[in-house]
C-alpha positions as CSV (number, residue, x, y, z in Angstrom):
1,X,-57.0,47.2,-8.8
2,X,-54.5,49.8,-10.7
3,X,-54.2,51.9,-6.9
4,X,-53.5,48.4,-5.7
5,X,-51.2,47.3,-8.0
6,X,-49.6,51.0,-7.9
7,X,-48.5,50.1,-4.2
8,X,-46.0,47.6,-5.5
9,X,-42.4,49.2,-6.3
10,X,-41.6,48.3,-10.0
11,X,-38.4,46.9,-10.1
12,X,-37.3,48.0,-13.6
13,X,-35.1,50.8,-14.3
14,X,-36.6,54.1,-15.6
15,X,-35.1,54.2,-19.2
16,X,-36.4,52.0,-21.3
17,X,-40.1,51.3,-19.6
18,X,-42.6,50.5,-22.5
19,X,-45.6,49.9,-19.8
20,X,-46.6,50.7,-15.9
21,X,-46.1,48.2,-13.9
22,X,-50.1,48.9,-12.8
23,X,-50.7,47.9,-16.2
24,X,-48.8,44.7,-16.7
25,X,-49.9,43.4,-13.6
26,X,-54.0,44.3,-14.2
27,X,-53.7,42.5,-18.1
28,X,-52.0,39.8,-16.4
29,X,-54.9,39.6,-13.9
30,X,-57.6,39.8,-16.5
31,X,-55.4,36.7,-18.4
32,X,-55.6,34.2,-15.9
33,X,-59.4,35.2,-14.9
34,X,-59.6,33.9,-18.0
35,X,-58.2,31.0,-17.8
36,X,-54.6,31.5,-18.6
37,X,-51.8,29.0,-17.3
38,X,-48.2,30.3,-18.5
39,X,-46.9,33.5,-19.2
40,X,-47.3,32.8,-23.2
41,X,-51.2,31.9,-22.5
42,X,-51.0,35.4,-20.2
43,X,-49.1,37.0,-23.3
44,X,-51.5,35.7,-26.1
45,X,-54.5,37.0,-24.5
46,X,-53.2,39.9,-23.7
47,X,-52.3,40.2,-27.4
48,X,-55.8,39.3,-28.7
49,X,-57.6,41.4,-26.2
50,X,-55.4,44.6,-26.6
51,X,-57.8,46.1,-29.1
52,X,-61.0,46.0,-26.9
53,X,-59.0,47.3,-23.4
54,X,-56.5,49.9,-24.9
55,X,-58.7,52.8,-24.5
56,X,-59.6,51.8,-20.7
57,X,-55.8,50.9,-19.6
58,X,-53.8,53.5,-21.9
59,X,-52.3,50.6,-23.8
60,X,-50.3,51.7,-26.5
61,X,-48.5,48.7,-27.6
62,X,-48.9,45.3,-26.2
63,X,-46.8,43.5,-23.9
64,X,-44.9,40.6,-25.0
65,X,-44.3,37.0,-23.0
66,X,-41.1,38.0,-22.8
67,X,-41.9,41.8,-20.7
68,X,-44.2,39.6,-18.6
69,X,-41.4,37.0,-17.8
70,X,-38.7,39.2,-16.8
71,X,-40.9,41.9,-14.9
72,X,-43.2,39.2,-13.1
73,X,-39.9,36.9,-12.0
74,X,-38.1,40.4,-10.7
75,X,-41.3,41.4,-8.5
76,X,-40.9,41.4,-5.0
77,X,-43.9,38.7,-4.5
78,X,-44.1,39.3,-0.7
79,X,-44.5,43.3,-1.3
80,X,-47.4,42.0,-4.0
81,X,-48.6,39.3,-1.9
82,X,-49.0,42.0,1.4
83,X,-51.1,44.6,-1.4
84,X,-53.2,42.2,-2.1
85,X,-54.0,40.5,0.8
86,X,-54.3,44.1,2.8
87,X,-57.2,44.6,-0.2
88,X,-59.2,41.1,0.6
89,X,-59.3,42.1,4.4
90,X,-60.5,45.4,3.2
91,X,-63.3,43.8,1.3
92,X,-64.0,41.2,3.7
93,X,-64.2,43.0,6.5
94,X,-66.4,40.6,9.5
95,X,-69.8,42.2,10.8
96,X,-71.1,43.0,14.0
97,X,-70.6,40.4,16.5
98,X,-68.8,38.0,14.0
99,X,-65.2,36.9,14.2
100,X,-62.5,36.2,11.5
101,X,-61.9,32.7,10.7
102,X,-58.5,32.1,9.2
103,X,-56.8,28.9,7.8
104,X,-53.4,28.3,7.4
105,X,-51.7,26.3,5.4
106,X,-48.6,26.0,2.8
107,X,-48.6,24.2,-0.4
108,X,-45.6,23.1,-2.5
109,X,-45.0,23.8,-6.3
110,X,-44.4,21.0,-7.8
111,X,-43.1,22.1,-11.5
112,X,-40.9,24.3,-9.8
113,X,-39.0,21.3,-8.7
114,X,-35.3,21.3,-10.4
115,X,-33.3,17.5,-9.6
116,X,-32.4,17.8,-6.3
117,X,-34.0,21.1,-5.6
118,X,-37.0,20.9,-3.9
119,X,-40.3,22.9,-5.2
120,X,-40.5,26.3,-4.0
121,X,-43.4,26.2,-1.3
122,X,-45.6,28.9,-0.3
123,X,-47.4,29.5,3.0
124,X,-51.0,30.8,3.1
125,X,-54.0,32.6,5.0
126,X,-57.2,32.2,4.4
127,X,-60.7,33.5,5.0
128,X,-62.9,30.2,6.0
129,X,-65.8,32.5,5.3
130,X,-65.2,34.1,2.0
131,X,-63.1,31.9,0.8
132,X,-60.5,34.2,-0.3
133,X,-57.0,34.8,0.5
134,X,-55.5,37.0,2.8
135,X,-51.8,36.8,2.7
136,X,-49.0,34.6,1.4
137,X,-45.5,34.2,1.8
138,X,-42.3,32.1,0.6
139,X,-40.8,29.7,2.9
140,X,-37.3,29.6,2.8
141,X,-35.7,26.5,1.8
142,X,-33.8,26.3,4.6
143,X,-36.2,26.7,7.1
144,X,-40.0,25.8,7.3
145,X,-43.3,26.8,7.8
146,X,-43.1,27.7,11.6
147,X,-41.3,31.1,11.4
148,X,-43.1,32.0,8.6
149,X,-46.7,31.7,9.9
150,X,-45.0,35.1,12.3
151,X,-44.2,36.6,8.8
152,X,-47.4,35.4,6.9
153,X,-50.0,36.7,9.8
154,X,-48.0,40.2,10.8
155,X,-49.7,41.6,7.8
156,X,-53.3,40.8,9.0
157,X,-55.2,42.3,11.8
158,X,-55.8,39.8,14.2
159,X,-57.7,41.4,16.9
160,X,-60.1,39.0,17.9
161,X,-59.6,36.3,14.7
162,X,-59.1,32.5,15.3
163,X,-56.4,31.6,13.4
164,X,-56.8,27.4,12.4
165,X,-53.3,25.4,11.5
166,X,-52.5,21.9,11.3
167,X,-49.9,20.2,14.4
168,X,-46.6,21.8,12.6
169,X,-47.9,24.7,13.7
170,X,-48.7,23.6,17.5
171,X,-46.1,25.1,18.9
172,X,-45.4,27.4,22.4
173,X,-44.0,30.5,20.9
174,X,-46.4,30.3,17.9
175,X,-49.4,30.1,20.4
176,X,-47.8,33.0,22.8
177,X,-47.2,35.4,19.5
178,X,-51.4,34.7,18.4
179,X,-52.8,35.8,21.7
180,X,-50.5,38.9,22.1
181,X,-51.8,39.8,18.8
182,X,-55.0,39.5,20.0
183,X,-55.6,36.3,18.2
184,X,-57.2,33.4,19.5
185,X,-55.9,30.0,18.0
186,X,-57.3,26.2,17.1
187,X,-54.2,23.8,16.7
188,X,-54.4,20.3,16.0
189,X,-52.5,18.2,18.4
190,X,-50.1,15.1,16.6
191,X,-47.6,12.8,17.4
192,X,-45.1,16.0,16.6
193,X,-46.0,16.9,20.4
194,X,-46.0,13.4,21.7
195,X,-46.4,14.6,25.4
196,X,-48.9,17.1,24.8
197,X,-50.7,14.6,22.7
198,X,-50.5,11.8,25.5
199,X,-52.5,14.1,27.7
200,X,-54.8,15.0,25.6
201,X,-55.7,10.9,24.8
202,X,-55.6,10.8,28.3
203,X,-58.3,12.7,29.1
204,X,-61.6,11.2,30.3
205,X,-63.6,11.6,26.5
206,X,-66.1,8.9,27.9
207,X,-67.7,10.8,31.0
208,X,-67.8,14.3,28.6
209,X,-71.1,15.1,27.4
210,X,-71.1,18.4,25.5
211,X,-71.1,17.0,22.1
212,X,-71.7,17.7,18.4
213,X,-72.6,15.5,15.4
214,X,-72.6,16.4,12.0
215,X,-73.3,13.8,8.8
216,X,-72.2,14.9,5.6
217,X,-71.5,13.2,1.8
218,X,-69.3,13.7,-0.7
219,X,-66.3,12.0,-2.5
220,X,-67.8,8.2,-2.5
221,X,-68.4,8.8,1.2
222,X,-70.2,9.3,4.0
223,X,-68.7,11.1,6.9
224,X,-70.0,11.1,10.7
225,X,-68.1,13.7,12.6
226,X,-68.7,13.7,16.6
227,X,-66.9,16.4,18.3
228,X,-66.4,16.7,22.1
229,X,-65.1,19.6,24.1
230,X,-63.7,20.0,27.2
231,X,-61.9,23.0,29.7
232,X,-58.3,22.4,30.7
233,X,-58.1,23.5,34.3
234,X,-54.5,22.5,34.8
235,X,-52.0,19.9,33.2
236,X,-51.9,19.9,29.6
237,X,-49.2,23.0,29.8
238,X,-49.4,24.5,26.5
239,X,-49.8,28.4,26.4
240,X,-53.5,29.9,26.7
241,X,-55.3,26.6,25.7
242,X,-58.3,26.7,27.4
243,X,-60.6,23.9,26.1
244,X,-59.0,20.6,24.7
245,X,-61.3,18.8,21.7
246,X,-61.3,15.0,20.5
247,X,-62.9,15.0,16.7
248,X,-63.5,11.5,15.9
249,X,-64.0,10.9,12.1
250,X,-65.9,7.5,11.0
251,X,-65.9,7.2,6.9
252,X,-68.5,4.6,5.3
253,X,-67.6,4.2,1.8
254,X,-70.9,4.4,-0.3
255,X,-69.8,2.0,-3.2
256,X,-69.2,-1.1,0.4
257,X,-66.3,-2.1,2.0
258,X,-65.2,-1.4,5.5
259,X,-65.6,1.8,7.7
260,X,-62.8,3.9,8.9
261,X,-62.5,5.7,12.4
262,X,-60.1,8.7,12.7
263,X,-59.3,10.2,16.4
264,X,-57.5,13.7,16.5
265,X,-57.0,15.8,19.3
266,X,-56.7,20.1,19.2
267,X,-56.4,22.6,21.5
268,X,-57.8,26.0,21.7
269,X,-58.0,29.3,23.3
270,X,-61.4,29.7,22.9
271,X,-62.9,29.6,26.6
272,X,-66.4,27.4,26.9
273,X,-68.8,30.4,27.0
274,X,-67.6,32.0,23.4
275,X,-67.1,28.4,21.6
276,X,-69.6,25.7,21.8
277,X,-68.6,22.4,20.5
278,X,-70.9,22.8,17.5
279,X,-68.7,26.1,16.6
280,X,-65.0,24.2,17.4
281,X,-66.6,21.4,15.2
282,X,-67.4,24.1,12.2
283,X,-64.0,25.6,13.0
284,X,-62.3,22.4,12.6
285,X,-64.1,21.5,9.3
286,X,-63.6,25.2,8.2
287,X,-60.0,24.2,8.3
288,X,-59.8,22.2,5.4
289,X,-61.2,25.3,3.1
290,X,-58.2,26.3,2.2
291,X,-57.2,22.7,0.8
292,X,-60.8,22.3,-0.9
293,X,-61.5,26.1,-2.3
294,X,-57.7,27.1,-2.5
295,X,-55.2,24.7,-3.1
296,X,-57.2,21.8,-5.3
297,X,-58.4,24.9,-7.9
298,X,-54.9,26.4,-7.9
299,X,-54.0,22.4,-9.4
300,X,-56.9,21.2,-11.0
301,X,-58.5,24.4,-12.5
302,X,-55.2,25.9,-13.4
303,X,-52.7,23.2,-13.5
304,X,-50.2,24.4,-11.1
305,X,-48.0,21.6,-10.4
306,X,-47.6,21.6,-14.0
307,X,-46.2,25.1,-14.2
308,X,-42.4,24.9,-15.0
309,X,-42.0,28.7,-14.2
310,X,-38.7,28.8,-11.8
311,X,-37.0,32.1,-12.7
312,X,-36.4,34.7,-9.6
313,X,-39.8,35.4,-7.9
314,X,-42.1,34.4,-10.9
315,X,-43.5,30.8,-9.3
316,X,-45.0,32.6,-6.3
317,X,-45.6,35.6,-8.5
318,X,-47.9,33.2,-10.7
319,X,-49.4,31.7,-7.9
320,X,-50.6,35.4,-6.3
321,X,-52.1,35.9,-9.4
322,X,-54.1,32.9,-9.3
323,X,-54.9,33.8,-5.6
324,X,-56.8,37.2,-7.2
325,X,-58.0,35.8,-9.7
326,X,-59.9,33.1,-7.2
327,X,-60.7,36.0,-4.8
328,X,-62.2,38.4,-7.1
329,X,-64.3,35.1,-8.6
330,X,-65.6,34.7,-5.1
331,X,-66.4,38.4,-4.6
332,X,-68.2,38.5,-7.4
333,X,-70.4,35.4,-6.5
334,X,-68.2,32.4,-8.2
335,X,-69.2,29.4,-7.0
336,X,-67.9,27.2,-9.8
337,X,-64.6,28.6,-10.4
338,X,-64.0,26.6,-13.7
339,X,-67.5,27.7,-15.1
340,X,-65.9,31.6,-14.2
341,X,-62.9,30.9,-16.2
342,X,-64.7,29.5,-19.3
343,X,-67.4,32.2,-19.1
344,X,-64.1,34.9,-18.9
345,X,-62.5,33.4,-21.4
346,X,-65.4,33.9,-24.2
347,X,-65.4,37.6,-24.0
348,X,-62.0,40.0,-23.9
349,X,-64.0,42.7,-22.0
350,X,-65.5,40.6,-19.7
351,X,-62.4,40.4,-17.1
352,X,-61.8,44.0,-16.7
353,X,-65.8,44.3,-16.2
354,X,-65.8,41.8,-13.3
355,X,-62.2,43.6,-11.8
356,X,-64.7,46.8,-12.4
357,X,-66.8,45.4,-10.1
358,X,-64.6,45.1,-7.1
359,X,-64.4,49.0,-7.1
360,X,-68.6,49.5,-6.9
């Protein structure tokens, strides 16, 4: 993680530097694998762990909250956010015969939120199989989401990944950019794209056969999924789509009370003979990884939204952190990501042991 980190311009002035940036940023890491929230909680363990990891990372005198606050919010987070994210595709690199599968998806910071500000809101790529992270960027508060999925993926090797996004992101020039990367693409079709979506209704679901069903519980519930796929031969006119999908969603709740039924449409550029409906169905479910494995620990593990950081690049500077820290937990073999943090937390060594780990 130091080479990593090393790859990351610091952007203090010479004179005066107490600490490498490599350093900083590696105790900072270690911090919030165990547990921390804030950049006092980062500071404090840092201060009661310097003892045990001054040998190992040259530590001479430990870093205050205040060094941590002013170097993290002065960071070039995208820079940080490409190092990083270059290192998970390293690590989690597919095998023979197997294709990448990633989500994307933003998520807005809540406590960054100032009046009549809005939250700083980041855009993200993730690996549906490792559950890891592969890249994130800022969206501009001026624009949204679909220029910066162009920004967000341009770091990632695409050749031959399907890349999974919700309807904002069903757009032409979104889908054109994908395939000349290389990429192939599963969009979700909504009433954003009313006449693409009007087709797709319009096909003729009842007479198609090829079909998957999946049964699943969880959250009060239990969820029937039938999934149906189809080839587009001519007039649905949106760029490479090959193969149109209707996922119908019933949800029984388990406590009683009435069923619902959810219709969406998608289109991919998957032709018939490399995607089975049973593989757009685990595509499509796959999806929703980054909501479940990403997003919901980022604010119930670790309190995000509660995070009042809003200083220069330090919100999305935090939230990278918390990134690594949830990627190395699921390199490691982290399945509860909670129990990780707690188990971290009881040792100062035990951090920079699992970071160790990442370099075997």
């Amino acid at each position: 993680m130091l080479a990593v980190f090393e790859r990351v311009a610091d952007p203090r002035k010479r004179r005066g530097r107490r600490h490498r940036l490599a350093v900083l940023l590696t105790l900072a890491t270690c911090a919030v694998l165990a547990g921390a929230r804030s950049f006092t909680a980062i500071a404090e363990w840092a201060a009661d762990a310097g003892e045990a990891l001054a040998d190992q990372l040259g530590i001479v005198r430990i870093p205050d909250a205040s060094t941590f606050r002013r170097v993290l919010a002065l960071l070039d987070a995208n820079a940080l956010d490409a190092a990083l994210g270059t290192w998970a595709a390293a690590r989690t690199e597919p095998g023979k015969g197997q294709r990448r599968r990633v989500a994307v998806d933003g998520k807005t910071l809540r406590g960054t939120r100032a009046g009549d500000t809005a939250g700083r809101h980041l855009l993200a790529a993730f690996d549906q199989h490792h559950a890891v992270v592969l890249g994130q960027c800022a969206v501009d508060a001026k624009t949204n989401e679909i220029p910066t999925i162009k920004d967000l993926l341009a770091t990632i090797d695409l050749t031959d990944t399907v890349v999974t996004a919700d309807a904002l992101h069903t757009q032409d020039d979104t889908a054109d950019w994908l395939v000349a990367h290389g990429a192939h693409y599963l969009l979700i079709v909504k009433a954003n794209r009313p006449t693409l979506h009007a087709r797709l209704a319009a096909l003729p679901w009842t007479k198609v056969r090829t079909v998957s069903r999946t049964t699943s519980r969880g959250h009060g519930r239990l969820e029937r999924r039938t999934v149906k796929a189809t080839e587009i031969r001519a007039g649905i006119d949106f760029p490479h789509a090959l193969q149109a999908i209707q996922i119908t969603r019933r949800r029984q709740p388990l406590t009683g009370g009435p069923a619902t039924t959810q219709t969406v449409h998608a289109v991919t550029s998957l032709p018939t003979h490399q995607a089975s409906p049973a593989l757009l169905a685990a595509l499509a479910r796959g999806h929703w990884t980054v909501e479940n494995q990403l997003h919901w620990v980022r604010d119930v593990t670790y309190d995000e939204d509660h995070h009042r950081a809003r200083t220069g690049n330090a919100p999305q500077v935090m939230a990278s952190l918390r990134n690594l820290a949830i990627t190395i937990l699921r390199l490691t073999g982290a399945s509860n990501i909670a129990h990780a943090l707690r188990h971290h937390a009881r040792h100062p060594e035990r951090p920079l042991e699992t970071i160790k780990k990442m370099s075997c």
